[in-house]
PADREN-805253 format. One record per atom (N, C-alpha, C): residue number from 1; z, x, y; residue in three letters. Coordinates in steps of 0.001 Angstrom, whole numbers, plus 500000, padded with zeros to 6 digits. Each point is the difference from the previous one (the first is absolute). Layout:
BEGIN
num | w | u | v | residu
NUM | Z | X | Y | Ala
...
***
This chain:
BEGIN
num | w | u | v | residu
1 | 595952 | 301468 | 198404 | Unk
1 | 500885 | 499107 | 499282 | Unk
1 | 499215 | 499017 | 499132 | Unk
2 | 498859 | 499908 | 500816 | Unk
2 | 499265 | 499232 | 499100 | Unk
2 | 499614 | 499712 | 498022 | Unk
3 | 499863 | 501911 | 500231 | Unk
3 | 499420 | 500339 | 499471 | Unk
3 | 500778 | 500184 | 498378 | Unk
4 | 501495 | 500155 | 500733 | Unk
4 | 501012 | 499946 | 498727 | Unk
4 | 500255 | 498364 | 499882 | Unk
5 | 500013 | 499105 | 500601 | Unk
5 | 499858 | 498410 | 499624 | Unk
5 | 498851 | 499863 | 499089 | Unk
6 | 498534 | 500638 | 500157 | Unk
6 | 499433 | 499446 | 498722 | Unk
6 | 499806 | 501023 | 498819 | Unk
7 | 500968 | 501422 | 500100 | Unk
7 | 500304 | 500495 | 498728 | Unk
7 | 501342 | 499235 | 499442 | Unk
8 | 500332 | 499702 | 500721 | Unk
8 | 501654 | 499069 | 499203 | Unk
8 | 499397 | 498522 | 499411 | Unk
9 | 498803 | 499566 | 500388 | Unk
9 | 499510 | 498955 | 500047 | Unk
9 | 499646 | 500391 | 498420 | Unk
10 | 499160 | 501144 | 500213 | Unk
10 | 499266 | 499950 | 498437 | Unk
10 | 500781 | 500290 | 498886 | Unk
11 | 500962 | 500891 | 500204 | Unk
11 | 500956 | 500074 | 499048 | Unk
11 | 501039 | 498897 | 499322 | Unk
12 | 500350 | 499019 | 501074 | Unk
12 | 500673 | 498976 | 499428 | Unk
12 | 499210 | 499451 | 499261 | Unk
13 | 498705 | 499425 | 500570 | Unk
13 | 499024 | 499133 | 499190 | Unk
13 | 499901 | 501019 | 498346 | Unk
14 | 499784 | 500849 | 500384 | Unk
14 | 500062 | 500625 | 498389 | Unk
14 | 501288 | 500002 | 499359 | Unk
15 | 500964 | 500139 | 500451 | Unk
15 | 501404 | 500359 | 499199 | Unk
15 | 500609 | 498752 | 499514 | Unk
16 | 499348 | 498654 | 500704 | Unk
16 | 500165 | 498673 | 499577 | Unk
16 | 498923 | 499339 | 499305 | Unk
17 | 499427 | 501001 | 499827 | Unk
17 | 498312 | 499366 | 498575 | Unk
17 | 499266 | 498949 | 500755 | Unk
18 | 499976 | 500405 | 500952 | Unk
18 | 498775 | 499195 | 500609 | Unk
18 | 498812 | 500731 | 499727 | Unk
19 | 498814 | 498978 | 499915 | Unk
19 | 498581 | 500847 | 499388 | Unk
19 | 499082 | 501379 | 501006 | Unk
20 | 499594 | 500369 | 499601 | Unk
20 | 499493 | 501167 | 501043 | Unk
20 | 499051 | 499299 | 501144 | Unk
21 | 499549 | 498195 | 499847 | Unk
21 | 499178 | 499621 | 500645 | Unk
21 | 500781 | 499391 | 501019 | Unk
22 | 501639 | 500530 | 500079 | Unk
22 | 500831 | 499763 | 501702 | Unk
22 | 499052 | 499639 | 501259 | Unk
23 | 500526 | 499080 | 500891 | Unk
23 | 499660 | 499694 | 501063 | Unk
23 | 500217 | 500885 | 500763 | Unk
24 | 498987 | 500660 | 501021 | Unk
24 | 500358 | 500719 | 501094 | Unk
24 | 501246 | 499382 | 501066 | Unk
25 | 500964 | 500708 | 500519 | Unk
25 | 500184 | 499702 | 501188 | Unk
25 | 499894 | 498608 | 500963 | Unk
26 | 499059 | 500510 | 500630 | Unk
26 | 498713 | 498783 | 500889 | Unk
26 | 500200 | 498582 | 498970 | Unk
27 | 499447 | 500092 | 499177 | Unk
27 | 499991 | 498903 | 498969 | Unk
27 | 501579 | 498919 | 499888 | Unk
28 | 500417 | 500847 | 500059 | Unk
28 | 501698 | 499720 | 499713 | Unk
28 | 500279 | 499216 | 500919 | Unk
29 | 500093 | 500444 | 501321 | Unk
29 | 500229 | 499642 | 501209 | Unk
29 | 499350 | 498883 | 500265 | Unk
30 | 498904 | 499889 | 500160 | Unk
30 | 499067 | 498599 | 499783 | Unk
30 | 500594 | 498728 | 499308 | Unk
31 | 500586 | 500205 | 498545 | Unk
31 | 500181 | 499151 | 499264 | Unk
31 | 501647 | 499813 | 500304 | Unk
32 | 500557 | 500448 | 500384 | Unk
32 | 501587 | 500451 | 500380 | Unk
32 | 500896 | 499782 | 499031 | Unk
33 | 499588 | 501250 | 498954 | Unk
33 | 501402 | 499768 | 498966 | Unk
33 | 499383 | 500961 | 499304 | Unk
34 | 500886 | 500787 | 499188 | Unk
34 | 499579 | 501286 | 499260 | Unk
34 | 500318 | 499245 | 498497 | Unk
35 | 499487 | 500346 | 499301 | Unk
35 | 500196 | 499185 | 498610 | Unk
35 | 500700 | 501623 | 499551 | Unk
36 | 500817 | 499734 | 498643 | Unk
36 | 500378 | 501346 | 499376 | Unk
36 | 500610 | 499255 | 498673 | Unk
37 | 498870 | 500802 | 499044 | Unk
37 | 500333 | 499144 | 498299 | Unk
37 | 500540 | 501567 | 499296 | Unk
38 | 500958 | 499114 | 499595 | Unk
38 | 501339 | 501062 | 499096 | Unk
38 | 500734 | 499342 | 498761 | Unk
39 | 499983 | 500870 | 499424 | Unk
39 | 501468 | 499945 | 498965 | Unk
39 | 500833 | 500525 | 500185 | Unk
40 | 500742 | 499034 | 500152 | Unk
40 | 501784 | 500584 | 500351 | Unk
40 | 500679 | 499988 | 499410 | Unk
41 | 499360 | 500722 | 498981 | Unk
41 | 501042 | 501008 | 499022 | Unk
41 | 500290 | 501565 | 499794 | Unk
42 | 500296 | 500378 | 501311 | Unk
42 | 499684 | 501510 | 500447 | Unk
42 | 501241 | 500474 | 501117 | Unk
43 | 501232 | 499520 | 499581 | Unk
43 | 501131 | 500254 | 500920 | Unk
43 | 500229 | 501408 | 500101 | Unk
44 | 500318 | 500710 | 501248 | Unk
44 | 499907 | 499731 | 500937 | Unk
44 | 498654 | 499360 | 501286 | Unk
45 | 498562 | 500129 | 499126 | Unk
45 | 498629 | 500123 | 501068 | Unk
45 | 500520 | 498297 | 500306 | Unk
46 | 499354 | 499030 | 498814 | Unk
46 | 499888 | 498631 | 500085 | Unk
46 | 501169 | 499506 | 499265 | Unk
47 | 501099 | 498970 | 500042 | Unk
47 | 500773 | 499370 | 499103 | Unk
47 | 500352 | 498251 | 500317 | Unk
48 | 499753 | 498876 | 499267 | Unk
48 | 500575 | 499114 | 500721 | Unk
48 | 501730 | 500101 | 500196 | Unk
49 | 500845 | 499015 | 500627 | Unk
49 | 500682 | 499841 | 500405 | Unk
49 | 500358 | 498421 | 500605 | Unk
50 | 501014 | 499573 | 499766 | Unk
50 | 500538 | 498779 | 500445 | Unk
50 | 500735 | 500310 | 501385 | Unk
51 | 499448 | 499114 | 500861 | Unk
51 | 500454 | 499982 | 501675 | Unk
51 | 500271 | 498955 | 499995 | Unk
52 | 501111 | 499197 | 501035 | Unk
52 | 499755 | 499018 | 500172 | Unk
52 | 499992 | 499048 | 499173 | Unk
53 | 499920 | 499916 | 498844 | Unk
53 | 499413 | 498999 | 498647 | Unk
53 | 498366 | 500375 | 500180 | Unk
54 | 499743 | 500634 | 500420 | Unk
54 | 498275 | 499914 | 499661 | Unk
54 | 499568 | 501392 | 499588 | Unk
55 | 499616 | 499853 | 499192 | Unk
55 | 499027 | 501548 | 498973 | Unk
55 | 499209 | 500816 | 500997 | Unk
56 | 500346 | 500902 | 500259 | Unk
56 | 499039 | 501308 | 500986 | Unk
56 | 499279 | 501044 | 499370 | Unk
57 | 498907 | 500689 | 500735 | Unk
57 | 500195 | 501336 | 499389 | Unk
57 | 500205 | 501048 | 500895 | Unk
58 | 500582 | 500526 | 499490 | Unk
58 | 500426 | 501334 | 500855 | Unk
58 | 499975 | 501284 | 499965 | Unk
59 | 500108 | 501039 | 500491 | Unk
59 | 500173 | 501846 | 499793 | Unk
59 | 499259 | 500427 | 500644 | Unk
60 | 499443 | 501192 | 500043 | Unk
60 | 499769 | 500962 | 500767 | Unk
60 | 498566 | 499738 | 500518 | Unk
61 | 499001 | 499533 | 498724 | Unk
61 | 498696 | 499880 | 500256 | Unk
61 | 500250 | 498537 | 500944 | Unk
62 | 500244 | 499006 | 499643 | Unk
62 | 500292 | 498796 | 500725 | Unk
62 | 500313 | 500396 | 501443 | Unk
63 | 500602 | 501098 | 500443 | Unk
63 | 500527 | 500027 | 501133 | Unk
63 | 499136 | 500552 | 500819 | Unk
64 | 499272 | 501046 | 499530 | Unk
64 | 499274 | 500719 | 500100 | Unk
64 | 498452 | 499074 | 500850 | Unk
65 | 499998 | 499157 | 499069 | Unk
65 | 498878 | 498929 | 500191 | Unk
65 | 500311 | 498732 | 500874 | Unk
66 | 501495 | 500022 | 500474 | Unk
66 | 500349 | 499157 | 500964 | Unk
66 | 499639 | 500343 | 501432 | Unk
67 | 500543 | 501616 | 500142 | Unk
67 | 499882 | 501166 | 500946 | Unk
67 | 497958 | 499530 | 500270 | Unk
68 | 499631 | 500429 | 499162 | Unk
68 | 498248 | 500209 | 500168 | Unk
68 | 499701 | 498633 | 500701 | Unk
69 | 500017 | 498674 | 499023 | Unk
69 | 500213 | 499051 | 500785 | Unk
69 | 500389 | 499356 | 501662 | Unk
70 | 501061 | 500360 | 499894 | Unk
70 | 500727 | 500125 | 501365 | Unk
70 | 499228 | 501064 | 500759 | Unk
71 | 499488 | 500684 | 500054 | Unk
71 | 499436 | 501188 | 501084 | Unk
71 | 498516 | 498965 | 500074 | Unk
72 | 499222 | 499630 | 498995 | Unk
72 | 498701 | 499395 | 500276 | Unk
72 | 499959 | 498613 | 500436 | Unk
73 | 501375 | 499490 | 499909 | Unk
73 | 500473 | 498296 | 500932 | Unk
73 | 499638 | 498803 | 499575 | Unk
74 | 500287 | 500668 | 498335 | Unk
74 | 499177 | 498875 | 499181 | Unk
74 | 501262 | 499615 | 499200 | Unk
75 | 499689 | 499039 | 498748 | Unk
75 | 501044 | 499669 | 499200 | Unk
75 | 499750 | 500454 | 498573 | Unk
76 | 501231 | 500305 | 499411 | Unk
76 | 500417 | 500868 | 498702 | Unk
76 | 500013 | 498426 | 499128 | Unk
77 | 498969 | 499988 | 498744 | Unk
77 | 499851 | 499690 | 498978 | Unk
77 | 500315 | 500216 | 498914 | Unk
78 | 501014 | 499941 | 499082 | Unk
78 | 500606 | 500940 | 498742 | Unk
78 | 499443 | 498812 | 498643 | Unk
79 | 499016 | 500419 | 499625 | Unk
79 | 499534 | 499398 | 498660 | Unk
79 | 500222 | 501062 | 498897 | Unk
80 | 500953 | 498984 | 498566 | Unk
80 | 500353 | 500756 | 499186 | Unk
80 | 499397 | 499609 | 498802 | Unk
81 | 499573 | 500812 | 499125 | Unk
81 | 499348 | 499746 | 498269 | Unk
81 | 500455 | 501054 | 499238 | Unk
82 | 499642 | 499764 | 498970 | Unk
82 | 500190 | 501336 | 498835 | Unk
82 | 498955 | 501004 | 500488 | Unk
83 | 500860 | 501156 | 499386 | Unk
83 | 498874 | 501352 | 500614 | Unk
83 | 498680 | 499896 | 499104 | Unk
84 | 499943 | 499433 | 499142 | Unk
84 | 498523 | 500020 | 499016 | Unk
84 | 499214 | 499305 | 500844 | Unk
85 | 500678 | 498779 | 500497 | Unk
85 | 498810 | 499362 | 501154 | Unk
85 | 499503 | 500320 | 501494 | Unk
86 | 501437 | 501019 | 500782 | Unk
86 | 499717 | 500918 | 501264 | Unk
86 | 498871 | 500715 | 499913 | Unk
***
């Protein structure tokens, strides 16, 4: 099981333009919070959304990276920019 947690690991980090120099795992856990930089302009993967009165982002990759998060017992970070700067 492991082993598909850090292929889901690497794929989010890529499908959300994080740089290829991703934190392992181990690393993550240590610092307790997964960072994940996106543009969410990609509905259904990433999209914002109003909850609550407060701006989210959300979809499939987001969830995806909540899931990864949640299995390694850390906390989900959603930092957003333009894709020229991801």
């Amino acid at each position: 099981m492991k082993s598909v947690g850090v292929l889901a690991l690497g794929l989010v980090l890529t499908a959300c333009g994080t740089s290829s120099a991703a934190s392992s795992p181990e690393s993550i856990k240590e610092k307790g919070k997964l960072i994940v930089v996106t543009s969410p302009d990609y509905a259904p993967f990433e999209f914002q959304t109003l909850t609550d009165g407060k701006n989210q982002v959300v979809g499939a990759d987001i969830s995806l990276a909540q899931d990864i998060a949640d299995e390694l017992g850390v906390e989900l970070e959603v930092s957003t920019m333009s894709f020229d700067n991801v």
